[in-house]
C-alpha positions as CSV (number, residue, x, y, z in Angstrom):
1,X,0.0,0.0,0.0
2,X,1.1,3.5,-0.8
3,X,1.1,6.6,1.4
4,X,1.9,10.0,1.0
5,X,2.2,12.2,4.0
6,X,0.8,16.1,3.6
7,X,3.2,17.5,5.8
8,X,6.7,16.3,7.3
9,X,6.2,18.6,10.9
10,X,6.6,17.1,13.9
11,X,3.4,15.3,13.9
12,X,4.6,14.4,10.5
13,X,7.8,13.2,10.6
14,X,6.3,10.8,14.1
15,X,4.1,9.4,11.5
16,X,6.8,8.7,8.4
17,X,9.4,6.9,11.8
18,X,6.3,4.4,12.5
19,X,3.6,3.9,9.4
20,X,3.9,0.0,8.5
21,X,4.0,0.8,4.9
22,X,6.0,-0.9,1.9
23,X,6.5,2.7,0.3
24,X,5.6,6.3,2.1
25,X,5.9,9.8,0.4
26,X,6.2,13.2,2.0
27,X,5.2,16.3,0.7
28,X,6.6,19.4,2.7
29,X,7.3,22.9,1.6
30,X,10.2,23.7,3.7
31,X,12.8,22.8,1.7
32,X,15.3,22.6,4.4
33,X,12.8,20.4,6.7
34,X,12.2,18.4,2.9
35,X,16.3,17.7,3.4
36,X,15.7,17.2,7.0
37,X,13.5,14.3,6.7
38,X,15.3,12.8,3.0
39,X,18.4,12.3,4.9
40,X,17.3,10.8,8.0
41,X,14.6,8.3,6.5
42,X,15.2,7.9,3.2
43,X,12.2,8.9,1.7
44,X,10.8,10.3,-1.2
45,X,10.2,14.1,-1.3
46,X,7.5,15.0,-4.1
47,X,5.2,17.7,-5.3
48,X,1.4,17.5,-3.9
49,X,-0.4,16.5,-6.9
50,X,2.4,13.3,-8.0
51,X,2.4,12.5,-4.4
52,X,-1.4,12.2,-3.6
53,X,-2.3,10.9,-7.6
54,X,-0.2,7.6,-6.6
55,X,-1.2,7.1,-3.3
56,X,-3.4,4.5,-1.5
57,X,-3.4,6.8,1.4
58,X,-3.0,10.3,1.9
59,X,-2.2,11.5,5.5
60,X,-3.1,15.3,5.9
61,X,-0.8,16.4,8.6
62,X,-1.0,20.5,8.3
63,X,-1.9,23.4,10.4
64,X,-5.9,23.7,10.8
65,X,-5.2,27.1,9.1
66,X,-3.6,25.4,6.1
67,X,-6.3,22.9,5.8
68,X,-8.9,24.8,3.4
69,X,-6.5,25.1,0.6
70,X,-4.7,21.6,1.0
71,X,-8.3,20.1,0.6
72,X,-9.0,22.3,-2.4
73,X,-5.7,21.1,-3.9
74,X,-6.4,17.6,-2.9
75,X,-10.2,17.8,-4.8
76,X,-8.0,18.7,-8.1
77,X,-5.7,15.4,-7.6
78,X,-7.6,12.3,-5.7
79,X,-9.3,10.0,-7.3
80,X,-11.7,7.5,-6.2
81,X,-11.0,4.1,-4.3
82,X,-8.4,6.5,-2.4
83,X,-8.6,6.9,1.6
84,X,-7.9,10.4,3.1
85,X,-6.9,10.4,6.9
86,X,-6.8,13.7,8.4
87,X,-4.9,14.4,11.3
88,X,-6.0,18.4,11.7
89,X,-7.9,19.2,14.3
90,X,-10.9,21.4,13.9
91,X,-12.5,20.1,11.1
92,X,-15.1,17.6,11.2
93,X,-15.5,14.7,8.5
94,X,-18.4,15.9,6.6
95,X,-16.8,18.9,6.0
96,X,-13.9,17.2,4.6
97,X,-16.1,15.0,2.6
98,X,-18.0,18.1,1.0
99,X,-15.1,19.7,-0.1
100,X,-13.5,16.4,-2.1
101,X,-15.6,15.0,-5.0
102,X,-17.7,11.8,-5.0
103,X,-18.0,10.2,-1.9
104,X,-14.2,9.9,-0.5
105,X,-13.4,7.5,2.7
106,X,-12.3,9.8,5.0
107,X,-11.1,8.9,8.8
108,X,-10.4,11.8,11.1
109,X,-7.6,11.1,13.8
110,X,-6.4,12.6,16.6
111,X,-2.9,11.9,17.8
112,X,-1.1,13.0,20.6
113,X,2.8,14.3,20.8
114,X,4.3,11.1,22.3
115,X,3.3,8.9,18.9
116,X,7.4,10.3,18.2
117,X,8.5,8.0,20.7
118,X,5.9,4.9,19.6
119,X,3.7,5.5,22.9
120,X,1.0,7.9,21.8
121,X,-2.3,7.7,22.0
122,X,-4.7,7.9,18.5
123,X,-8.0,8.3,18.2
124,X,-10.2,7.7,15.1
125,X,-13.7,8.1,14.0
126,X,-14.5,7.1,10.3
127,X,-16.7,9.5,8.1
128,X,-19.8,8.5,6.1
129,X,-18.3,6.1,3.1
130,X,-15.3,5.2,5.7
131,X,-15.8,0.8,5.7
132,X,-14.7,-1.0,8.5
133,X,-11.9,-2.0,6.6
134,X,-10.7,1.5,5.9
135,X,-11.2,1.3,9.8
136,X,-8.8,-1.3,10.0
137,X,-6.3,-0.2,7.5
138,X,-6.1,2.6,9.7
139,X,-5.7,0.9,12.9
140,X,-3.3,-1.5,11.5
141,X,-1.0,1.8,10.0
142,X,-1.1,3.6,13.5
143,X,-0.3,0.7,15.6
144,X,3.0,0.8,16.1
145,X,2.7,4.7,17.1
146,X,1.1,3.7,20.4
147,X,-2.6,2.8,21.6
148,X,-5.1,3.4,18.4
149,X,-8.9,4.0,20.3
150,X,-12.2,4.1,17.6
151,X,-14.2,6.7,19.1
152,X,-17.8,8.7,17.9
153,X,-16.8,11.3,16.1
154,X,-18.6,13.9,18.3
155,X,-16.4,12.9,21.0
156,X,-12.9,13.8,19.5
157,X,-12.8,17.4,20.6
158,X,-13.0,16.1,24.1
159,X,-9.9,13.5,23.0
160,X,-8.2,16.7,21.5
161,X,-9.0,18.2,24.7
162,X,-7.9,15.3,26.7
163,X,-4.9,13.7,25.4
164,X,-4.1,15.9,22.3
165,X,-3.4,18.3,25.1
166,X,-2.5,16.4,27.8
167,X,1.4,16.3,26.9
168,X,1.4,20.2,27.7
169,X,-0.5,19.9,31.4
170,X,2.2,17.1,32.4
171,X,4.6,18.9,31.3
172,X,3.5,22.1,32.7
173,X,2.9,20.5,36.2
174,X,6.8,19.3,35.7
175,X,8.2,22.5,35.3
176,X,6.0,23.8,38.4
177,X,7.6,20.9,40.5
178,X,11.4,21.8,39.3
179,X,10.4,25.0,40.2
180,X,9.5,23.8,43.5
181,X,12.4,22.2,44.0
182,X,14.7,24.9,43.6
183,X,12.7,26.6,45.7
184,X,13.3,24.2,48.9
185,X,16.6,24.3,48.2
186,X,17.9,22.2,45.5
187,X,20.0,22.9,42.4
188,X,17.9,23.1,39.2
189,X,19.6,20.1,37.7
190,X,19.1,18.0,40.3
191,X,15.7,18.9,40.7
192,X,15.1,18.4,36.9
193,X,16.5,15.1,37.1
194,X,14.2,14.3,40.0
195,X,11.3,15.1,38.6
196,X,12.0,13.6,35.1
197,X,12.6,10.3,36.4
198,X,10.0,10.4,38.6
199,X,7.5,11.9,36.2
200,X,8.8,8.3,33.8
201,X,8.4,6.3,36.6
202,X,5.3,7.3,37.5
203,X,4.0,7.0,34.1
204,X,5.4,3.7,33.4
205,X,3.4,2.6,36.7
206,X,0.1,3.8,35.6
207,X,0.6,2.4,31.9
208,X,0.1,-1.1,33.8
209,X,-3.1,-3.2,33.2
210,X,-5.8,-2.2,35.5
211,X,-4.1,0.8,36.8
212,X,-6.1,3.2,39.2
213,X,-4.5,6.7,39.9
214,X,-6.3,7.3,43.0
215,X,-4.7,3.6,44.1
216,X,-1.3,4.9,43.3
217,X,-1.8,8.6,45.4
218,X,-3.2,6.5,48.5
219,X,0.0,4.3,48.0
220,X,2.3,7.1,48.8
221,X,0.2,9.2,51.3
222,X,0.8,8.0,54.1
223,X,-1.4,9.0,57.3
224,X,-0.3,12.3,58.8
225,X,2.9,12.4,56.5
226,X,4.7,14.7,54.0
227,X,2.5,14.0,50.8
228,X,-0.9,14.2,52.3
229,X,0.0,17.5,53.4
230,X,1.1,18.3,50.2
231,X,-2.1,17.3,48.9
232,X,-4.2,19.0,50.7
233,X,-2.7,22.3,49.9
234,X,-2.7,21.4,46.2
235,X,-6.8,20.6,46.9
236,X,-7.4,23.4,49.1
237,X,-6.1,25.7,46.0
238,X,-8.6,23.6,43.7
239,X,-6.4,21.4,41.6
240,X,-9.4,19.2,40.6
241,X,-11.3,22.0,39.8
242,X,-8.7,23.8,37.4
243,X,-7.5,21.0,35.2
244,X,-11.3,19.9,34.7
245,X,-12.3,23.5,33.7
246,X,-9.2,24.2,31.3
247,X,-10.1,20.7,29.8
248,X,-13.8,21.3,29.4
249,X,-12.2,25.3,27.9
250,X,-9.5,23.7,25.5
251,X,-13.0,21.3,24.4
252,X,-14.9,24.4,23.6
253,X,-12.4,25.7,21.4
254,X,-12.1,23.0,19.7
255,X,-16.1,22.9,18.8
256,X,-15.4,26.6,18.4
257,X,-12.5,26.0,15.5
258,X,-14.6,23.5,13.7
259,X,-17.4,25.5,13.2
């Protein structure tokens, strides 16, 4: 199966490292980004219209704000029997759909920053004509970026939300702990490296089967001791309350952006 990947970005380039495909094309503007991502994987570099009239699958991979004219480029060079996968946020299936002609297979996705490293998270929601087996093909392409979840569609700007966003609150809530290291008195670099492994560790613990997170906090609070007090000042300044109204704010502007 052929692929050609709309964009070689970050988001990009994690998908060309881990699509299971026996031939994968990138089209990217930047021509020093194009030599970027030549040298390191080998791969083609072509114009849009070659690039998406030979492909089995074409990956759109751009900025929401370049999406309007990549899909009126892409209505001038699909053809039918093709499936488009969009990984830009904002913009729902039917709209992609109504801008291609005939009635394209399109499956909207979702991933999250840590596909680069193979243990991301994707969602994906298939639009009108998408089979099951387009379903699948997707599945099968994504797997070895990380987890690949089928979700409704009118649940992905909560996933965007969620985990498309969820990178940026660990890693806020990272740099808040260094901070608060150096603050009691450590040196920056050995509170960064504290709070790095920790922050793996932790995750790798919570990546187990049947892991609970409220198991794992009760695990280290011990009664009367130094992390339940820590905990209650991080709930008397409403933790809970703040990440669940900046995730229900980052849903709204995602509904907002796809309108």
């Amino acid at each position: 199966m052929s692929t050609t990947i709309v964009g070689g970005g970050n988001m990009g380039e994690a998908l060309l490292a881990g699509l299971a495909s026996t031939e994968v094309t990138v089209v990217e503007q930047s021509a020093d980004r194009a030599s970027y991502l030549r040298s390191r994987y080998d791969v083609e570099i072509a114009e849009l219209g070659p690039a998406v009239a030979k492909a089995d699958t074409v990956f759109a991979v751009v900025k929401p704000y370049h999406f309007a004219a990549l899909l009126d480029a892409l209505a001038e060079h699909a053809r039918p029997g093709q499936l488009i996968v969009s990984a830009v946020g904002g913009t729902p299936t039917d709209s992609i759909e109504a801008r291609l002609p005939g009635t394209p297979a399109v499956v909207r996705t979702m991933p999250n920053l840590p596909v680069s490293v193979g243990a991301g998270t994707v969602a994906i929601s298939g639009g009108r004509h998408a089979t099951p087996e387009d379903l699948d093909r997707v599945r099968t392409m994504l797997a070895p970026l990380g987890r690949v979840v089928e979700v409704a569609e009118s649940q992905l700007d909560a996933v965007t939300a969620l985990s498309g966003g969820g990178p940026a609150y660990f890693a806020l809530l990272a740099e808040a702990m260094i901070d608060a290291g150096v603050l009691a008195g450590l040196p920056r670099p050995l509170a960064e490296e504290l709070v790095l492994t920790t922050a793996a560790g932790t995750g790798r613990m919570l990546g187990e089967p049947h892991a609970d997170p409220a198991a794992l906090r009760a695990a280290v609070c011990s009664p009367g001791g130094t992390t339940i007090t820590a905990i209650q000042q991080l709930e008397g300044r409403a933790l809970r309350a703040a990440v669940m109204a900046a995730v229900v704010a980052a849903r709204d502007r995602s509904v907002e952006m796809g309108r």
